[in-house]
VEXDREN-2710 file (C-alpha; in Angstrom, 1 decimal):
% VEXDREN-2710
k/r/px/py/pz
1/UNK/0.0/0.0/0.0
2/UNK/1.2/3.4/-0.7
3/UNK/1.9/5.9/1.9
4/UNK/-0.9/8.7/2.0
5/UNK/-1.2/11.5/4.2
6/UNK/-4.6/11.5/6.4
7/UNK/-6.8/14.9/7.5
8/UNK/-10.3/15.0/8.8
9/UNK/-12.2/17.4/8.1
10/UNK/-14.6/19.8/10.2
11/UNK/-17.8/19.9/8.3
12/UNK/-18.9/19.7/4.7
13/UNK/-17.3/23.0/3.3
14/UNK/-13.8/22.6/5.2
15/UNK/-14.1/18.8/3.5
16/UNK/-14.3/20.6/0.0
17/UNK/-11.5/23.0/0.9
18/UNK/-9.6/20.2/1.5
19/UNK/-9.9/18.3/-1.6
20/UNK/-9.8/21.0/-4.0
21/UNK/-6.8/21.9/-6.2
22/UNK/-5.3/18.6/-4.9
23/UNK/-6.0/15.5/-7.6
24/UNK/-4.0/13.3/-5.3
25/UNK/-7.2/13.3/-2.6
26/UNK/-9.6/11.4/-2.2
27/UNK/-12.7/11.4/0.4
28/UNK/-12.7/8.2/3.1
29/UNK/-16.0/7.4/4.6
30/UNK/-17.3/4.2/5.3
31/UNK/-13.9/2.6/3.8
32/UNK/-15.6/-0.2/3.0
33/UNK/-14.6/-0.5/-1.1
34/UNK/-11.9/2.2/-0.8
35/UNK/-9.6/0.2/1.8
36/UNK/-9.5/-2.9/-0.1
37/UNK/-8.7/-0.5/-3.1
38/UNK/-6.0/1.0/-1.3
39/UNK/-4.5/-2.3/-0.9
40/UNK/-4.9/-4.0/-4.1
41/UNK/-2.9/-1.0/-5.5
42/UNK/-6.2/0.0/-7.9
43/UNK/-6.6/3.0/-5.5
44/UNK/-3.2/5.1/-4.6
45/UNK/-4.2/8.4/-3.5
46/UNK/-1.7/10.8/-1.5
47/UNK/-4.0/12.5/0.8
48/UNK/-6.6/11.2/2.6
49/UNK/-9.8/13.4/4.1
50/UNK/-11.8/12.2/6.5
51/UNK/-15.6/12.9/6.4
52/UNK/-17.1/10.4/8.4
53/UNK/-17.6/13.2/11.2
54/UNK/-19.5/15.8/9.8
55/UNK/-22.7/15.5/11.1
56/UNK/-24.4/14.0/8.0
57/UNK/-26.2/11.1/9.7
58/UNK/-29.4/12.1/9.9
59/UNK/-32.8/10.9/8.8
60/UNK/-35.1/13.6/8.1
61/UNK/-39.0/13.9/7.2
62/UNK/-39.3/16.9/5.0
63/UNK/-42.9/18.6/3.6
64/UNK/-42.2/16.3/0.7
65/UNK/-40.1/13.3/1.1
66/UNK/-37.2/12.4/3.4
67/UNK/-33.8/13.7/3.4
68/UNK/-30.8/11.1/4.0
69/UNK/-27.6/12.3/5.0
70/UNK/-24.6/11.0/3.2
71/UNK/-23.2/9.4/6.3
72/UNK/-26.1/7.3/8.1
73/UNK/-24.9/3.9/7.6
74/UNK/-26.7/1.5/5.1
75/UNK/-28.1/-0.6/8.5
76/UNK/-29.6/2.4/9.9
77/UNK/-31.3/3.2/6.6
78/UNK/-32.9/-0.2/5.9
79/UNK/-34.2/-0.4/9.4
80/UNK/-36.1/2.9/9.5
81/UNK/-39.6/2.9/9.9
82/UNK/-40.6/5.4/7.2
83/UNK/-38.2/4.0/4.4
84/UNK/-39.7/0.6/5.0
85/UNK/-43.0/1.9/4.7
86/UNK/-42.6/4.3/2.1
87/UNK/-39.7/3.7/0.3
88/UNK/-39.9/-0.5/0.4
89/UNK/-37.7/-0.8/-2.6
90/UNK/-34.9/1.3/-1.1
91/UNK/-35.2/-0.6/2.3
92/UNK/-35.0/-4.1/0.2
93/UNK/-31.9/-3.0/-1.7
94/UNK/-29.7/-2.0/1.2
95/UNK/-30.4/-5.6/2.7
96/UNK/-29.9/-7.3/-0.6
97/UNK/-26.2/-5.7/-0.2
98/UNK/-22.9/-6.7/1.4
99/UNK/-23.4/-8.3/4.8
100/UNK/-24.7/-7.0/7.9
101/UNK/-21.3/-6.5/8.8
102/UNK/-20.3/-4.4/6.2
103/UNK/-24.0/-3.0/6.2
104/UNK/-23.2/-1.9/9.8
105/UNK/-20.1/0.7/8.4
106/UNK/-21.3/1.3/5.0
107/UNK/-22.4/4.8/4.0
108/UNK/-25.4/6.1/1.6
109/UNK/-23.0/8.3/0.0
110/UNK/-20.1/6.2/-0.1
111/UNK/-22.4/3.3/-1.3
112/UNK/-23.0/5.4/-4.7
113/UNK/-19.5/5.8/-5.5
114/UNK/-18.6/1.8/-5.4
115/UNK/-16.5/1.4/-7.9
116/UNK/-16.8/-1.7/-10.6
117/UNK/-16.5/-5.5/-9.4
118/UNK/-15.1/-6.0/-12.7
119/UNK/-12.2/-8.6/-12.1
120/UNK/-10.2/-6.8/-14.4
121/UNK/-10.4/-3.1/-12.6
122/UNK/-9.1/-5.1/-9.6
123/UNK/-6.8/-6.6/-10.8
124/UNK/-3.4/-4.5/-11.5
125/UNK/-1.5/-7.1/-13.5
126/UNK/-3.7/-6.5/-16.1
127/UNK/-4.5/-3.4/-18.8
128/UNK/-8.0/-1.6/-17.7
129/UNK/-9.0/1.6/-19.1
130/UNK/-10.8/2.3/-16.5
131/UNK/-8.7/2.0/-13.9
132/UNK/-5.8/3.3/-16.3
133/UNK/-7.0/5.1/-19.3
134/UNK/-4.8/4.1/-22.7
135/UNK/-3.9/1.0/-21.2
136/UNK/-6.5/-1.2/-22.7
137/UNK/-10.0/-3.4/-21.5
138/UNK/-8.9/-7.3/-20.8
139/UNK/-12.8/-8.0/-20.0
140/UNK/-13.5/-7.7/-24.1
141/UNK/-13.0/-11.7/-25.2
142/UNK/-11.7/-12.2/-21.7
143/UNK/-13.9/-13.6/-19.1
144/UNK/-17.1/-11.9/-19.5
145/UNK/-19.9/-13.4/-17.4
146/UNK/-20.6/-10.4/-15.6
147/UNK/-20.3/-7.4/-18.0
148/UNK/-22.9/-4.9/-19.3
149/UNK/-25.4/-5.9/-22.1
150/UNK/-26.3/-2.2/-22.4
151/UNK/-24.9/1.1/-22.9
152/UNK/-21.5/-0.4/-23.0
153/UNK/-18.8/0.7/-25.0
154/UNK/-15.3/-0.1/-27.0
155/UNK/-13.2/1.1/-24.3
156/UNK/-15.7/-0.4/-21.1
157/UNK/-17.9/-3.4/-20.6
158/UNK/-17.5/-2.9/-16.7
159/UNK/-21.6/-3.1/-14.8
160/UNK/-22.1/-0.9/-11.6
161/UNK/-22.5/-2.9/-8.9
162/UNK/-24.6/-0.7/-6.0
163/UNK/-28.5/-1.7/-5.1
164/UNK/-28.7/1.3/-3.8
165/UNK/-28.4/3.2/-6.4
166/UNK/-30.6/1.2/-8.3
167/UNK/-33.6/1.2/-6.0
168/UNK/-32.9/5.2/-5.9
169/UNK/-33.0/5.6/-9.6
170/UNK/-36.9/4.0/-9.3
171/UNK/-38.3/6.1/-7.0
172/UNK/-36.7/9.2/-8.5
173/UNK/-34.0/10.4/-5.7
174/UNK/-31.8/13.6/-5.7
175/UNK/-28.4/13.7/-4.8
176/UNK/-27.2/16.6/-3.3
177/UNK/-23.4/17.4/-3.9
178/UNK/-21.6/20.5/-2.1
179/UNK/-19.0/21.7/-4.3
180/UNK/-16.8/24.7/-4.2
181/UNK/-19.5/26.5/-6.1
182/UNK/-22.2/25.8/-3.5
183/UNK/-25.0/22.9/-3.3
184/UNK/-26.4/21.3/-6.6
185/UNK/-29.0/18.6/-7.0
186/UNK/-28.3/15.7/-9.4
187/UNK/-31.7/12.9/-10.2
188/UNK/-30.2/9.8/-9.1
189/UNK/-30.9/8.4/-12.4
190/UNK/-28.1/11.0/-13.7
191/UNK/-25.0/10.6/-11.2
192/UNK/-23.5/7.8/-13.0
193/UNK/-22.5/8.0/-16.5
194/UNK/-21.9/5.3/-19.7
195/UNK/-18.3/4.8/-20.0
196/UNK/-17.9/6.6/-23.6
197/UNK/-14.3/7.0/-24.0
198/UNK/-13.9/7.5/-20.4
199/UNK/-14.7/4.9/-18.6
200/UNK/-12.5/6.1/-15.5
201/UNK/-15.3/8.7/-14.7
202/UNK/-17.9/6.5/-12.7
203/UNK/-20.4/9.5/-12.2
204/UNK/-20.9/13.4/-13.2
205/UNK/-19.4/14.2/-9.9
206/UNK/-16.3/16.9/-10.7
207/UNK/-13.1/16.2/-8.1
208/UNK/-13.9/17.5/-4.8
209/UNK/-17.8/17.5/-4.8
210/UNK/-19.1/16.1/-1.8
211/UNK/-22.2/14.2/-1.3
212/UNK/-23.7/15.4/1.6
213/UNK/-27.5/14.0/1.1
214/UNK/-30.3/11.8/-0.7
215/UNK/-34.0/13.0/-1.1
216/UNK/-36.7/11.0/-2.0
217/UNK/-40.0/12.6/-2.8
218/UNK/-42.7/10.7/-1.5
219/UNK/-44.8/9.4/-4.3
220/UNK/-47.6/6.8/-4.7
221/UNK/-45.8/4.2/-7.1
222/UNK/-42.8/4.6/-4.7
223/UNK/-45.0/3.2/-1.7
224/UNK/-45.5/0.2/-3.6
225/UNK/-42.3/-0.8/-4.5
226/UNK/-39.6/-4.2/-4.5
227/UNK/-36.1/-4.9/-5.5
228/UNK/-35.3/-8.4/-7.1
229/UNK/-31.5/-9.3/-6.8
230/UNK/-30.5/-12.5/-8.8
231/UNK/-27.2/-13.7/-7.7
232/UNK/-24.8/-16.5/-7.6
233/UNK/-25.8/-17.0/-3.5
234/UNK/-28.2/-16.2/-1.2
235/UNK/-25.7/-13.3/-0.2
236/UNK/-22.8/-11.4/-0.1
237/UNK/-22.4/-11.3/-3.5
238/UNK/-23.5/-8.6/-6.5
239/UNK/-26.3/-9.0/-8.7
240/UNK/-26.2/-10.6/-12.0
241/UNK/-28.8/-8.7/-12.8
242/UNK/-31.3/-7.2/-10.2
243/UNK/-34.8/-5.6/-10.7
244/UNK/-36.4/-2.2/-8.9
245/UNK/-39.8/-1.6/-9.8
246/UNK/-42.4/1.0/-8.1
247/UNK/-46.1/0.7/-9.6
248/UNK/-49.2/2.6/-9.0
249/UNK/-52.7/0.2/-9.7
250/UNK/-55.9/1.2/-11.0
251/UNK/-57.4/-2.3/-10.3
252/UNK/-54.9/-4.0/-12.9
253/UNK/-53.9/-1.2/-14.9
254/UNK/-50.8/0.7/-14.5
255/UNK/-51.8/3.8/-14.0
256/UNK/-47.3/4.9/-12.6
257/UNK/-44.9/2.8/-13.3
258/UNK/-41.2/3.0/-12.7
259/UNK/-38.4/0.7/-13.5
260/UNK/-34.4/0.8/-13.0
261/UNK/-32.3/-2.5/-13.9
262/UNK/-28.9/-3.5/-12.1
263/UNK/-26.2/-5.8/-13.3
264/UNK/-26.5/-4.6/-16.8
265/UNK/-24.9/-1.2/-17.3
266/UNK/-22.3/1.3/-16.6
267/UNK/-25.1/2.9/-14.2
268/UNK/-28.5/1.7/-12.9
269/UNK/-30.3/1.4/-16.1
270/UNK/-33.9/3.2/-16.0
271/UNK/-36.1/1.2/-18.2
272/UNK/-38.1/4.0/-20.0
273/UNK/-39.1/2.4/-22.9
274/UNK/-40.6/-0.4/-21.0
275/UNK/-42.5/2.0/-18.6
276/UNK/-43.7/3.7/-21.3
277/UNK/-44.7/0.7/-23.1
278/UNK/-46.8/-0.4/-19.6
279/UNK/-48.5/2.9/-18.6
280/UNK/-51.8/2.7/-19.1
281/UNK/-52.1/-1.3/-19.7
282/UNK/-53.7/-3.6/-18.2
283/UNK/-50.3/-6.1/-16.2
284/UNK/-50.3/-9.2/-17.7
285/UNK/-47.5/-11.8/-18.6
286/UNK/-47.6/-11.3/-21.9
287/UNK/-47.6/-7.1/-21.5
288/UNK/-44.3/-7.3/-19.0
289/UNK/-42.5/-9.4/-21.5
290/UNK/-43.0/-7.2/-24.7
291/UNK/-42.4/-3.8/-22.6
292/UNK/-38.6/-5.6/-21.5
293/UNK/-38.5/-7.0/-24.6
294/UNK/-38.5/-3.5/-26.3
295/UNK/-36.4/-1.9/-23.8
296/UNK/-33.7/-4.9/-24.5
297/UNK/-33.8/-4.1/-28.5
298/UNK/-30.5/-2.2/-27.7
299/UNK/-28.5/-5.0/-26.0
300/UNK/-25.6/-6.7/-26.8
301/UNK/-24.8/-9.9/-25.4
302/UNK/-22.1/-12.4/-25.9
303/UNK/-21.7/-16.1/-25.2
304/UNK/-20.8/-15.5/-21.7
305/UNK/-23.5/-12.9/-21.4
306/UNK/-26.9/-14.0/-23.1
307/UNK/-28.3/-15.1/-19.5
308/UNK/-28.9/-12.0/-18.4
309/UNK/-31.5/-11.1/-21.2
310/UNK/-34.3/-13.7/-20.1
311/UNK/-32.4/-13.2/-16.4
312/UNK/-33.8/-9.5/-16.4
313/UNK/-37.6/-10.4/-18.4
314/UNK/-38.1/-13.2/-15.2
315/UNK/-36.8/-10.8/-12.3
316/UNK/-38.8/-8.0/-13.8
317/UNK/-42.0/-10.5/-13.9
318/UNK/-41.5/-11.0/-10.6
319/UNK/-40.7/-7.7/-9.0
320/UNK/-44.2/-6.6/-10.8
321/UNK/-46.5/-9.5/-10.1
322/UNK/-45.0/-8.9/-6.1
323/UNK/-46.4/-5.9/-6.5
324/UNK/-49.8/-6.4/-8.3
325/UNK/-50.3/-9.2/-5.2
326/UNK/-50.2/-6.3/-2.3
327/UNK/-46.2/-8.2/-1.5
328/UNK/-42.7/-5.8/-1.5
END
């Protein structure tokens, strides 16, 4: 592991001040994918800053959702009352996740900015554009089981791996980054990017913005909501490809539907076309298949890959007929 200096910082603005103008620094919260990068060697920053003391780990009701500081831990989050009632999706993500263990010193913020579980990006033998731009991506015609089937690109094939951040681009969440410019908002469904020809930028986020909170607006579809993992084991281990789905109900017709796919993409995949294709339709079998169906007409699969097209039709059939039955 390299040397790095560590500082912690005082509250949100003194942790900007800290990072800016310095490209060798890096923020440490929860630690919990950054210390095993620090000692694989994919992550080699200089300068540590601290901001697991900053006071952002409260839960707050607001007059039109719920504000989540970036630092109340991942355990904390899927425990609380109102996420589980409002917000089911969100709650069923964070346990999906990790372990309890890791669940216990994980962080909302630092859960968004997981980097790939690409075994290429950790592995620094090998040539990875992400992790070193120029240098090449060993996952094309290497060992591909796990890569993206959409959005990808020539340079990246890498998936995201946070449930989080899939259950938040469902229901529709804001990010809130401090910068040195002052406070922004940024939909969930925006804060991570396709690779492009730069697959080493994960999100939108420009060096040494800080998230300091996640809003969700309280909507109908979002109280009735589920997250499908599919995955090698029962746990501790990232989705192949995982399903959130939030659905409002006229009887059987959808009169709100939202849908964000894992295990697929660069970034938590919002399946428009397919909610589009559902609005206003009656749920049925046949309906959920065709609306997947069209939103897959852009995927590319390999040999190693071509699971996870029928994978994401079944877990999306299930996350929906969960909901149609009154179940999360």
């Amino acid at each position: 592991m390299r040397p790095f200096e560590y500082q912690r910082a005082d509250d949100p603005a003194h942790a900007v001040a800290l990072l800016d103008g310095d490209p060798d620094a890096a923020y440490l919260a929860g630690g919990t994918n950054l210390v095993d990068h620090l000692k694989l060697g994919v992550a080699t920053p200089g300068r540590l800053v601290d901001v697991r003391h900053l006071g952002l780990d409260e839960v707050e009701e607001t007059d039109d959702g719920l504000r989540v500081g970036a630092n109340v831990r991942n355990s904390t989050l899927a425990a609380h009352p109102l996420v589980r009632e409002r917000w089911p999706a969100v709650a069923r993500a964070l346990l999906a996740g990790a372990s309890g263990q890791l669940r216990h010193q994980a962080t909302t913020g630092g859960n968004l900015l997981q980097r790939t579980r690409c075994v290429y990006f950790q592995d620094v033998t090998t040539p990875c554009h992400k992790r070193e731009p120029g240098s090449g991506c060993s996952a094309i015609g290497g060992y591909e089981r796990y890569d993206a089937v959409l959005g990808a690109s020539e340079s990246c094939v890498a998936v995201h791996p946070s449930d989080l951040a899939v259950a938040l681009a469902c229901v529709d969440a804001q990010v809130v980054v401090l910068g040195r410019d002052g406070e922004r908002r940024v939909p969930a469904t925006e804060l991570h990017r396709l690779p492009g020809d730069h697959p080493e930028r994960d999100t939108v986020l420009e060096h040494g913005e800080l998230i300091t909170a996640v809003e969700l607006p309280a909507t109908q579809a979002a109280r009735r909501s589920t997250y499908v993992k599919v995955r090698d084991r029962a746990s501790y281990a990232f989705a192949l490809v995982s399903v959130a789905a939030a659905v409002e109900l006229d009887g059987d017709t959808v009169r709100d539907v939202r849908l964000a796919w894992g295990g697929v993409a660069h970034k938590p995949w919002r399946a428009g076309r397919a909610e589009a294709a559902l609005t206003a339709r009656r749920l049925s079998d046949d309906g959920i298949s065709a609306a997947v169906d069209l939103e897959l007409v852009a995927a590319r699969t390999t040999e190693q890959t071509a699971y996870k097209l029928p994978m994401v039709r079944g877990a999306t059939l299930t996350a929906l007929h969960r909901l149609q039955e009154g179940l999360q």
